[in-house]
N, CA, C and O atoms as CSV, one atom per row, in Angstrom:
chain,resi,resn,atom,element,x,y,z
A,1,UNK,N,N,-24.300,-48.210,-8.320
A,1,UNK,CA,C,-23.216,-47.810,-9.190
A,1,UNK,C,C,-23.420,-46.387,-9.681
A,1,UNK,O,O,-24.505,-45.823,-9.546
A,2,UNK,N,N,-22.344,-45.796,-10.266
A,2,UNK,CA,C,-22.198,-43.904,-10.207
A,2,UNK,C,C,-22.048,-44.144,-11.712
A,2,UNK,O,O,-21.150,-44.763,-12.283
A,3,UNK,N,N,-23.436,-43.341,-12.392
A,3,UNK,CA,C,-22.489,-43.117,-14.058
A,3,UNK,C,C,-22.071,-42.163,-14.619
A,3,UNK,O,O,-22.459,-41.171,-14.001
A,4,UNK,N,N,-21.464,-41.884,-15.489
A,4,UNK,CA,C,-20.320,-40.982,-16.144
A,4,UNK,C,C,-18.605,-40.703,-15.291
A,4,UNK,O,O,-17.843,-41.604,-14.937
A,5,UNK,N,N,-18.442,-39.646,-15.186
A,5,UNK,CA,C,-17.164,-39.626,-14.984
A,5,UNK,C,C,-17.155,-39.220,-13.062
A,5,UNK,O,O,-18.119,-38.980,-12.335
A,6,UNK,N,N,-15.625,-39.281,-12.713
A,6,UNK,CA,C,-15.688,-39.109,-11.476
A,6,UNK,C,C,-14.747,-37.477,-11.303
A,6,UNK,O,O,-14.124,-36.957,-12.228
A,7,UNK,N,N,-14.853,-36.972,-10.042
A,7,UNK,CA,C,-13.621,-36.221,-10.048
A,7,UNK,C,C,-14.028,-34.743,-10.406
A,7,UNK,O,O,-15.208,-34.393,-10.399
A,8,UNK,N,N,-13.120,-33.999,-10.681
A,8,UNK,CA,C,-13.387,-32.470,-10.874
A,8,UNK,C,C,-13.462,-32.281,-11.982
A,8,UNK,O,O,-12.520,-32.477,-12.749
A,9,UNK,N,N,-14.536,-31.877,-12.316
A,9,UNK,CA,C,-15.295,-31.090,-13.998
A,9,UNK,C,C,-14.198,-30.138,-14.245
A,9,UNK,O,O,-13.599,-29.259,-13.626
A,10,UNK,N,N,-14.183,-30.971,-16.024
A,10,UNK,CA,C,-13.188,-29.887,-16.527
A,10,UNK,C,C,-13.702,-28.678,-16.722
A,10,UNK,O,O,-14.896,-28.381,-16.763
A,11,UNK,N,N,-12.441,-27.736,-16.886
A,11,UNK,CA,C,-12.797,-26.408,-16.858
A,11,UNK,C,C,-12.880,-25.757,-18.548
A,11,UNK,O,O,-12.150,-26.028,-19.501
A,12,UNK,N,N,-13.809,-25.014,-18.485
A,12,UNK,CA,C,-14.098,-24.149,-19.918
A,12,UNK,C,C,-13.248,-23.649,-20.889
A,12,UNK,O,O,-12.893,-22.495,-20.650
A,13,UNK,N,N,-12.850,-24.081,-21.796
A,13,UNK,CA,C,-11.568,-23.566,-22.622
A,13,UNK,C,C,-11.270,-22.359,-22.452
A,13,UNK,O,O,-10.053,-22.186,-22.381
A,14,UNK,N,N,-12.248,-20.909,-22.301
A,14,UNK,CA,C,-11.976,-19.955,-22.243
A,14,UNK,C,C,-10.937,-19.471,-21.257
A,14,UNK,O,O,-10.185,-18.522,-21.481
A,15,UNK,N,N,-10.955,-20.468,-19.723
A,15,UNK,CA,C,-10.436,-19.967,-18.382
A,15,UNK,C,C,-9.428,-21.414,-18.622
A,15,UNK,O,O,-9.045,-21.973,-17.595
A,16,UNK,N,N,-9.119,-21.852,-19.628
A,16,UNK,CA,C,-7.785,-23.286,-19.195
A,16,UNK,C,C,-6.678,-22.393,-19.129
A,16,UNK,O,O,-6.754,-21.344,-19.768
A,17,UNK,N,N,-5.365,-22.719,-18.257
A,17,UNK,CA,C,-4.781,-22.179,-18.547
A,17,UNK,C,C,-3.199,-23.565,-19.321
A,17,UNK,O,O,-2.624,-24.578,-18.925
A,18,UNK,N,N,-3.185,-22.567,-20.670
A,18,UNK,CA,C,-2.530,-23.365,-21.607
A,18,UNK,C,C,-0.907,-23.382,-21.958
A,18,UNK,O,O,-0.238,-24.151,-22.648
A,19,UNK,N,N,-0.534,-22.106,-21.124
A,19,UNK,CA,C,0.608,-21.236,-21.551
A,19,UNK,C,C,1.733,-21.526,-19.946
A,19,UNK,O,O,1.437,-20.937,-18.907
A,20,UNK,N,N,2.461,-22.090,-19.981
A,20,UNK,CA,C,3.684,-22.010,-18.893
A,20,UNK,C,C,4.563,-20.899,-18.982
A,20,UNK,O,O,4.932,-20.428,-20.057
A,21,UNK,N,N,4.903,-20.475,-17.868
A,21,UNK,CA,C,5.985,-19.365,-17.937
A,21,UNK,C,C,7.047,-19.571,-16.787
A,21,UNK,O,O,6.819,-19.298,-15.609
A,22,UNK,N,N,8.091,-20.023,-17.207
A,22,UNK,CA,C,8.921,-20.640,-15.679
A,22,UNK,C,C,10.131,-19.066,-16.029
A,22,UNK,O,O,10.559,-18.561,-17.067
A,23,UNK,N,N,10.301,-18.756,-14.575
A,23,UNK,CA,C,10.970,-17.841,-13.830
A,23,UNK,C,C,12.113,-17.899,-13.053
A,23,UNK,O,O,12.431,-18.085,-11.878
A,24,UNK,N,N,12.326,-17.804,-13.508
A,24,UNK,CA,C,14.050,-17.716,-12.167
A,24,UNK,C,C,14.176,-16.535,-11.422
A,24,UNK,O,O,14.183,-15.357,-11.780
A,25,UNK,N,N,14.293,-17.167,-10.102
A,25,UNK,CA,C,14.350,-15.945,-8.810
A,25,UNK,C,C,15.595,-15.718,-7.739
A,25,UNK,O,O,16.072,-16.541,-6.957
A,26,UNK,N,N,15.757,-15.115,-7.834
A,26,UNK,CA,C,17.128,-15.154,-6.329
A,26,UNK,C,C,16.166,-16.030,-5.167
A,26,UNK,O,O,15.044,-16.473,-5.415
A,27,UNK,N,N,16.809,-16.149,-3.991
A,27,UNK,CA,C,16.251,-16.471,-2.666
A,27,UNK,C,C,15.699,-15.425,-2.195
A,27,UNK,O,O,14.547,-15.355,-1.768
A,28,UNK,N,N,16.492,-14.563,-2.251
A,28,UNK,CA,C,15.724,-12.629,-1.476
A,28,UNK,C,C,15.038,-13.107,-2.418
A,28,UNK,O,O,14.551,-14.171,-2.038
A,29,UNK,N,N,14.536,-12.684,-4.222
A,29,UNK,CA,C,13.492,-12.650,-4.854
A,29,UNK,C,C,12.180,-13.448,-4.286
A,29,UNK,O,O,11.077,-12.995,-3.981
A,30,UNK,N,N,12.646,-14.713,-4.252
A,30,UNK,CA,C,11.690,-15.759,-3.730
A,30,UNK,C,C,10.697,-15.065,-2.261
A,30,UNK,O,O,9.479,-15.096,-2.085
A,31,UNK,N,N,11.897,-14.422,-1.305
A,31,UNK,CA,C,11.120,-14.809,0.090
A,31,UNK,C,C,10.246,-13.472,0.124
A,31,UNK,O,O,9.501,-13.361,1.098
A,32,UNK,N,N,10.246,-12.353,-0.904
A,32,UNK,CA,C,9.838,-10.993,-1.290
A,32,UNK,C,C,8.563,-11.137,-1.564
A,32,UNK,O,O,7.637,-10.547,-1.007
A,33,UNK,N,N,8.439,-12.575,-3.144
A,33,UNK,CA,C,7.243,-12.349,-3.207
A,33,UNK,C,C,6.420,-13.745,-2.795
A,33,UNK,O,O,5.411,-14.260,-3.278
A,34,UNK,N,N,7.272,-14.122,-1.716
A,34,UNK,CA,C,6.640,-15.094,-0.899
A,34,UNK,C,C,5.799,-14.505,0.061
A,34,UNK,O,O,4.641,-14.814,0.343
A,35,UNK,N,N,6.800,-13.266,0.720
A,35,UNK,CA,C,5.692,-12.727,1.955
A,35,UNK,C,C,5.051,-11.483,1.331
A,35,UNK,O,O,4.458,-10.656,2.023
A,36,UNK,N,N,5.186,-11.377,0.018
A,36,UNK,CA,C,3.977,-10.299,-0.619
A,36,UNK,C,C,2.197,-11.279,-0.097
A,36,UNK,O,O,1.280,-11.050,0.691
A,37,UNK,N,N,2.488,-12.213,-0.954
A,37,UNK,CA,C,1.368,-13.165,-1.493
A,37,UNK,C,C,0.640,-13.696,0.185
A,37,UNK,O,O,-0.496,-13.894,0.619
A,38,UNK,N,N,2.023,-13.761,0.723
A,38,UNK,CA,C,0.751,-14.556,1.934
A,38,UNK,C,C,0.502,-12.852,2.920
A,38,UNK,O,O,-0.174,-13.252,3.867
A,39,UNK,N,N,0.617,-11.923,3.053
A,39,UNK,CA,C,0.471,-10.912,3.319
A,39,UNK,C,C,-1.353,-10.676,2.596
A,39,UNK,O,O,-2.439,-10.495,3.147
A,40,UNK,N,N,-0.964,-10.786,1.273
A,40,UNK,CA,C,-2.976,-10.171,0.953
A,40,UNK,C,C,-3.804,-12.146,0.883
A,40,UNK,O,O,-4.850,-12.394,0.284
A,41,UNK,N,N,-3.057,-13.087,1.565
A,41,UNK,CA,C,-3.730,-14.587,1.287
A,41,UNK,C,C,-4.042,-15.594,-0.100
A,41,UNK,O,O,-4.915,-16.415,-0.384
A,42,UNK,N,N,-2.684,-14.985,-0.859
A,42,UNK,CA,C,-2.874,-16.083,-1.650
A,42,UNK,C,C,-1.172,-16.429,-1.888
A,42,UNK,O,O,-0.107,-15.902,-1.568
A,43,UNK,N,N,-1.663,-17.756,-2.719
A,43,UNK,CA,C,-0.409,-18.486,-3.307
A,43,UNK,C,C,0.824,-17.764,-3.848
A,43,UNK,O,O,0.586,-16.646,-4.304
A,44,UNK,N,N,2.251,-18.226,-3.896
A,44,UNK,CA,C,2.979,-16.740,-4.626
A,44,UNK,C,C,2.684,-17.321,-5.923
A,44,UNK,O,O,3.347,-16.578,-6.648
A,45,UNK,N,N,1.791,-18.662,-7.149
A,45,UNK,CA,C,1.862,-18.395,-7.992
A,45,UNK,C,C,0.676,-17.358,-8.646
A,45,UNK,O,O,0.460,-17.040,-9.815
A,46,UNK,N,N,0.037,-16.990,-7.438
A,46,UNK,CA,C,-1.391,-16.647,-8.140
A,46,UNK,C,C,-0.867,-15.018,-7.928
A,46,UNK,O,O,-0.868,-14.118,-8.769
A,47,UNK,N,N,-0.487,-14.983,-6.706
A,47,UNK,CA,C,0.158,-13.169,-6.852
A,47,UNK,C,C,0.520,-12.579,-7.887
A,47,UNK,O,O,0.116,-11.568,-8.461
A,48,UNK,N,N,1.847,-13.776,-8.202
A,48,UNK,CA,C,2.776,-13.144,-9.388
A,48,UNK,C,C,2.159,-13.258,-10.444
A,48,UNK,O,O,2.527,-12.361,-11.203
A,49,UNK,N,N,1.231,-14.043,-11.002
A,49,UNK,CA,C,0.143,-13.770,-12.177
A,49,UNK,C,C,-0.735,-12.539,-11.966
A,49,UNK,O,O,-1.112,-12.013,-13.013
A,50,UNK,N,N,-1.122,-11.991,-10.870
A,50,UNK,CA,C,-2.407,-11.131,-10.692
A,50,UNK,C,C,-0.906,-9.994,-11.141
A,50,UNK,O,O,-0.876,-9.348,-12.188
A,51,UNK,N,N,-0.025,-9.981,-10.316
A,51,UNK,CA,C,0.744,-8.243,-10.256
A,51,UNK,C,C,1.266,-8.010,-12.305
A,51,UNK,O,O,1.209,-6.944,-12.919
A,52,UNK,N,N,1.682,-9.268,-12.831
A,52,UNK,CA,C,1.989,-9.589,-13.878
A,52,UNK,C,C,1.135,-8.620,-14.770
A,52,UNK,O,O,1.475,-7.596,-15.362
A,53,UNK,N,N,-0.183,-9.311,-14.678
A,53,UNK,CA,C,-1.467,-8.542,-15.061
A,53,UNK,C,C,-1.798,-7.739,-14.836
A,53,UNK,O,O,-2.848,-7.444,-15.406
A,54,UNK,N,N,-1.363,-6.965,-14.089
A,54,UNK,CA,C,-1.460,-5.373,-13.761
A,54,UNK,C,C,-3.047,-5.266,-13.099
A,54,UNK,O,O,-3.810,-4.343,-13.382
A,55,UNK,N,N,-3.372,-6.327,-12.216
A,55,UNK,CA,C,-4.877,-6.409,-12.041
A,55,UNK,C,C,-4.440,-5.283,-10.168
A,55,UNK,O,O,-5.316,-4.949,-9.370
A,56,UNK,N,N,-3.555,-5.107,-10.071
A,56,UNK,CA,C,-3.178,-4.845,-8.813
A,56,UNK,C,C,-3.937,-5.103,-7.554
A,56,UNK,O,O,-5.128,-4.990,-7.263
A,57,UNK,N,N,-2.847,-5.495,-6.879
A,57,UNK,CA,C,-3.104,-5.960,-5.617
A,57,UNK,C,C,-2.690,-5.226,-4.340
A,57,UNK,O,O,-1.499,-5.004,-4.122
A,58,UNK,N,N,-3.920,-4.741,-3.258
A,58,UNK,CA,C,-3.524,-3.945,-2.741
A,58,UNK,C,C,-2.904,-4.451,-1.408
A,58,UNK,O,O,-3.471,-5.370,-0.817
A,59,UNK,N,N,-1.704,-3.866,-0.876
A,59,UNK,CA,C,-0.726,-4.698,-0.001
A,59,UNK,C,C,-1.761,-4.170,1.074
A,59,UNK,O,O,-2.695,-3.405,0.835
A,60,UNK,N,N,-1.411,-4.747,2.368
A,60,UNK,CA,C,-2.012,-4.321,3.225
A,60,UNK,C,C,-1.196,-3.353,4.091
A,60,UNK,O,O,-0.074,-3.827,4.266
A,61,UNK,N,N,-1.391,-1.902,4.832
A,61,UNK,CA,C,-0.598,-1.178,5.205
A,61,UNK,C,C,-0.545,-1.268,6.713
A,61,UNK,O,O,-1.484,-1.288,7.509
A,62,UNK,N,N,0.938,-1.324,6.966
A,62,UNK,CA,C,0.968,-1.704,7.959
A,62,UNK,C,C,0.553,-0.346,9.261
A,62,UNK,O,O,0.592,0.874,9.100
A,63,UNK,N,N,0.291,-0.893,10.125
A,63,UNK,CA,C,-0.513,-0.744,11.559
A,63,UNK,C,C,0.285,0.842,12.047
A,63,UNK,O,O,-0.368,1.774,12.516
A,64,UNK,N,N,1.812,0.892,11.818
A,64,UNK,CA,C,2.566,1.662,11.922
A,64,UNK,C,C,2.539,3.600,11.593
A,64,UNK,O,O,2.662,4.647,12.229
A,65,UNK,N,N,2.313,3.166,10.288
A,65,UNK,CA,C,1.791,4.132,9.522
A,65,UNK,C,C,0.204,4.595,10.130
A,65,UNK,O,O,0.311,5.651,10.753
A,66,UNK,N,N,-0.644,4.285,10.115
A,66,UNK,CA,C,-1.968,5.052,10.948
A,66,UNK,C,C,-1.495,5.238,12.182
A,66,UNK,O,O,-2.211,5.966,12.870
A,67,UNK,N,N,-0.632,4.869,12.643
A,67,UNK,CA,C,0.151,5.402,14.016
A,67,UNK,C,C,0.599,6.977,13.560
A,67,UNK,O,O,0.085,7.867,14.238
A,68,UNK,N,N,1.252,7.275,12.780
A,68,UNK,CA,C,2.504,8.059,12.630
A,68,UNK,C,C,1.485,9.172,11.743
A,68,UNK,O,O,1.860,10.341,11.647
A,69,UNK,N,N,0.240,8.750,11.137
A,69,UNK,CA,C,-0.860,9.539,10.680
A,69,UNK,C,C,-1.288,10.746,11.689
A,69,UNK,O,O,-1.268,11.971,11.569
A,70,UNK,N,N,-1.724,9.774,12.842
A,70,UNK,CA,C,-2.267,10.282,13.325
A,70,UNK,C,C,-1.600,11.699,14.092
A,70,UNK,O,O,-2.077,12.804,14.353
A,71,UNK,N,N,-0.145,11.019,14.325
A,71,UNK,CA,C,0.822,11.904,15.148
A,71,UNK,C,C,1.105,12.952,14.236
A,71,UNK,O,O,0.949,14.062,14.746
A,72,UNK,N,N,1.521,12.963,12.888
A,72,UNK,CA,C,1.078,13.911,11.723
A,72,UNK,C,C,0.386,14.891,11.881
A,72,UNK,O,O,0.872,16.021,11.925
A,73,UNK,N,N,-1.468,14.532,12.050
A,73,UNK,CA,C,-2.344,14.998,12.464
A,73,UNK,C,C,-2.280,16.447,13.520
A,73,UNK,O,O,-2.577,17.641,13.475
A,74,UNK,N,N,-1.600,15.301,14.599
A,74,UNK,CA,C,-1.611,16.477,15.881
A,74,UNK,C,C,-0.628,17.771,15.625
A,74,UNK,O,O,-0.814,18.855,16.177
A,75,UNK,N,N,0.197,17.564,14.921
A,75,UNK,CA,C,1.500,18.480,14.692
A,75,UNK,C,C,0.830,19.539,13.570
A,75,UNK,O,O,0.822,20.770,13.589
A,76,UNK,N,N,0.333,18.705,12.695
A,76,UNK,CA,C,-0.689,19.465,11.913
A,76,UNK,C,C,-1.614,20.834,12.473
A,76,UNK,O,O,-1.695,21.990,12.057
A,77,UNK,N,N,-2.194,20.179,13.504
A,77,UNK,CA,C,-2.927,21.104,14.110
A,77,UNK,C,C,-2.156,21.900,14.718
A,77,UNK,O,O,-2.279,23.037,14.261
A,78,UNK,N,N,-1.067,21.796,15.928
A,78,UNK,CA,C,-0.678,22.694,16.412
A,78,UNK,C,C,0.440,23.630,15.550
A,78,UNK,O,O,1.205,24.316,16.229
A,79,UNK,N,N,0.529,23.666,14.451
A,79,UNK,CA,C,0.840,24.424,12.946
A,79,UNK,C,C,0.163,25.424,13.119
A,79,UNK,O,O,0.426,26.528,13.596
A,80,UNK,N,N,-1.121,24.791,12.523
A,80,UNK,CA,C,-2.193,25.682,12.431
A,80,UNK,C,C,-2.707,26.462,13.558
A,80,UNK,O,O,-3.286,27.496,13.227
A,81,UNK,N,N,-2.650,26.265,14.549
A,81,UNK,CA,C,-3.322,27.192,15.916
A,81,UNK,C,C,-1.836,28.125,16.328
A,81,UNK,O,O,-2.027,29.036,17.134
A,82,UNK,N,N,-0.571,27.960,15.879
A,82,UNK,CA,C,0.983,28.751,15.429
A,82,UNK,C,C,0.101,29.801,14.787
A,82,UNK,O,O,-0.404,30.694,15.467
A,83,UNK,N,N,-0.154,29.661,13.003
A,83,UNK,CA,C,-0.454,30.429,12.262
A,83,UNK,C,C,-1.353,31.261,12.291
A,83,UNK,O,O,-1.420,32.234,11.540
A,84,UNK,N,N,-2.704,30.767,13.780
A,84,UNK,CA,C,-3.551,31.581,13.702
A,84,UNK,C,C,-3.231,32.540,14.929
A,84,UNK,O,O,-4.012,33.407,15.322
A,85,UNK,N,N,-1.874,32.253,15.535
A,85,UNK,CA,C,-1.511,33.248,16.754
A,85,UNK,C,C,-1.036,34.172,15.872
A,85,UNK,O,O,-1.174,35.372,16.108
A,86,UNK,N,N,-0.384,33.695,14.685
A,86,UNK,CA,C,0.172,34.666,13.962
A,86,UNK,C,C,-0.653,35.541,13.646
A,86,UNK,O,O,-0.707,36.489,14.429
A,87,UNK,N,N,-1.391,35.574,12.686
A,87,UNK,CA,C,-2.771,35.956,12.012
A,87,UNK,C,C,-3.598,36.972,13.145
A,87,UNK,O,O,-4.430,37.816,12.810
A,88,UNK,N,N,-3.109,36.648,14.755
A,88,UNK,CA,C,-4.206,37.341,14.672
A,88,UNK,C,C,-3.179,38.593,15.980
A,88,UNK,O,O,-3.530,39.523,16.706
A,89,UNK,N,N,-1.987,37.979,15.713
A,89,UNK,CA,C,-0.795,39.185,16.203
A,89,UNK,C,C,0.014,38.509,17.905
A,89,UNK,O,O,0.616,39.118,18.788
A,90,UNK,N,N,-0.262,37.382,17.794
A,90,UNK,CA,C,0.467,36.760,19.012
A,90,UNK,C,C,1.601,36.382,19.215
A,90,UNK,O,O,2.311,36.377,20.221
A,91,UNK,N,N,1.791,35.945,17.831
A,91,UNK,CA,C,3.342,35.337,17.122
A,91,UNK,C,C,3.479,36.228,16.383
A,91,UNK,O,O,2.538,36.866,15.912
A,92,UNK,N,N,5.107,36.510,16.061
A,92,UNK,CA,C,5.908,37.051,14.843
A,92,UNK,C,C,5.458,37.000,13.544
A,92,UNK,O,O,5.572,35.814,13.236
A,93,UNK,N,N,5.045,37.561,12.674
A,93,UNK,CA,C,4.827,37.534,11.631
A,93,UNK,C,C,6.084,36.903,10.705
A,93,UNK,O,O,5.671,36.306,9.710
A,94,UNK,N,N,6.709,36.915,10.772
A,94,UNK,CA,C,8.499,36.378,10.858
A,94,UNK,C,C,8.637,34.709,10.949
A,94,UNK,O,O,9.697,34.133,10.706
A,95,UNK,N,N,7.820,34.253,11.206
A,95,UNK,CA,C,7.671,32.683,11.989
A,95,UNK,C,C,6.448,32.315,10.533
A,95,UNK,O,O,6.671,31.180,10.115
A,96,UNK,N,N,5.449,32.923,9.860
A,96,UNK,CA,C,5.426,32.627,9.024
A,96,UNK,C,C,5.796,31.525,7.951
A,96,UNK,O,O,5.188,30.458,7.874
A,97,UNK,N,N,6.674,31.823,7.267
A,97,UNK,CA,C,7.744,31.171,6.192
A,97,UNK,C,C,8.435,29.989,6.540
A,97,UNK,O,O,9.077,29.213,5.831
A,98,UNK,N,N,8.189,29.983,7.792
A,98,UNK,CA,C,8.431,28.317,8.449
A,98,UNK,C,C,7.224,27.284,8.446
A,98,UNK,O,O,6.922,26.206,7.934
A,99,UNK,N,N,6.660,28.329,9.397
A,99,UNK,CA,C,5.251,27.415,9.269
A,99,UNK,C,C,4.668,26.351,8.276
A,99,UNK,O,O,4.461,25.138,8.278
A,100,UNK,N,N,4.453,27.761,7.148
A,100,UNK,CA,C,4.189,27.209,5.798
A,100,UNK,C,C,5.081,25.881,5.101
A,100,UNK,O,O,4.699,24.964,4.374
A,101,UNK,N,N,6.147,26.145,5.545
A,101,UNK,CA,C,7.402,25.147,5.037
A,101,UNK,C,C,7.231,23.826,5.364
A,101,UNK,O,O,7.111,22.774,4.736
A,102,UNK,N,N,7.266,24.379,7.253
A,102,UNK,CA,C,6.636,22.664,7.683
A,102,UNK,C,C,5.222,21.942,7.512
A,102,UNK,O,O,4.994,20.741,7.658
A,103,UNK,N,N,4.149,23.156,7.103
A,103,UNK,CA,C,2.999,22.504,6.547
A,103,UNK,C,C,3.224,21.432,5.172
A,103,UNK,O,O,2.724,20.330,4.947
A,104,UNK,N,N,4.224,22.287,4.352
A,104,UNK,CA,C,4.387,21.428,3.393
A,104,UNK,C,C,5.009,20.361,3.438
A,104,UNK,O,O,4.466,19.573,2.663
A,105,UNK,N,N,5.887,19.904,3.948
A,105,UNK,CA,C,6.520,19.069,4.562
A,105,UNK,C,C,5.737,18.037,5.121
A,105,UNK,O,O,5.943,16.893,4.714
A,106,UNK,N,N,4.726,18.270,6.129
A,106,UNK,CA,C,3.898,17.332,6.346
A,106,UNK,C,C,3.117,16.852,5.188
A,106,UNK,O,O,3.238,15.654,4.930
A,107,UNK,N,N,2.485,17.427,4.584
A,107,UNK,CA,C,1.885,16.421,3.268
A,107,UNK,C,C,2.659,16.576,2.555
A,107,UNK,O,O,2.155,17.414,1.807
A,108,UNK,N,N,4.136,16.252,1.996
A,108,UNK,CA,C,4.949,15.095,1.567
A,108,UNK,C,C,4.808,14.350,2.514
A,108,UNK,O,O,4.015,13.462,2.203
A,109,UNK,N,N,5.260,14.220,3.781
A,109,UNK,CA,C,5.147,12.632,4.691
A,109,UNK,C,C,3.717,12.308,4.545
A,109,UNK,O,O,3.517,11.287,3.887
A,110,UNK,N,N,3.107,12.662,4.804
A,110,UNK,CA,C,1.605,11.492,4.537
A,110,UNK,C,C,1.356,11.215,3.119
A,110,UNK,O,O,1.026,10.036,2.988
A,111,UNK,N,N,1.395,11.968,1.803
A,111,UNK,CA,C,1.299,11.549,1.209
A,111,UNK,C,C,2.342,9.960,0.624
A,111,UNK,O,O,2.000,8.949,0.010
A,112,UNK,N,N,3.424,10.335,1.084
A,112,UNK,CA,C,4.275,8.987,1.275
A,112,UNK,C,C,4.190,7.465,2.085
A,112,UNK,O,O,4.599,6.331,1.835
A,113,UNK,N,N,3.318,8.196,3.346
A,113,UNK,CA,C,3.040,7.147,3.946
A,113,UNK,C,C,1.583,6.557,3.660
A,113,UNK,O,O,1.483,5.406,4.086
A,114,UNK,N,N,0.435,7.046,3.051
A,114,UNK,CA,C,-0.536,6.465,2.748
A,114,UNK,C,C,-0.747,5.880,1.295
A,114,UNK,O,O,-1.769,5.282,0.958
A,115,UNK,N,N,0.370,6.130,0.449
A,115,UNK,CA,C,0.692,5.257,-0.856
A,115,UNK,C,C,1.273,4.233,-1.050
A,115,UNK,O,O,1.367,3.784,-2.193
């Protein structure tokens, strides 16, 4: 025979949770932070408590984006090997003020795509 109690040990007053909070969601709402939650592997009630809490949760980025990084990258460079034809009298000095433009331009897009 087994003595005392059976089953799962209660949990520590500090971590009970005591407080309900019921929500109303659209269907889009629902299926949003349905495929948030199973996207980083958990429940959507445990998501929407963690994002609630501002404990943030980091989504996972999709596969796409380090694609489009990288292609970034290359354009990046051939910018720069532009600017140094410039620089060193191969290209127009004139072609300049573009350059620079589309340098900037590129980090707005990555900075957009890696946030």
């Amino acid at each position: 025979m087994r003595s005392g109690k059976s089953g799962r040990p209660p949990v520590p007053k500090p971590y009970q949770r005591l407080y309900r909070l019921r929500l109303g969601l659209t269907q889009q709402e629902w299926r949003l932070l349905s495929a948030r939650a199973k996207a980083v592997g958990l429940p959507p009630v445990d998501f929407a408590r963690l994002m609630v809490l501002h404990l943030g949760i980091a989504l996972p980025r999709p596969r796409l984006n380090f694609q489009v990084l990288g292609a970034l990258s290359n354009i990046g460079n051939n910018l720069n090997q532009a600017l140094r034809a410039i620089n060193s009298g191969r290209l127009s000095p004139e072609l300049r003020p573009s350059l620079d433009e589309l340098f900037s331009l590129l980090r707005e897009i990555r900075t957009a795509l890696v946030s």
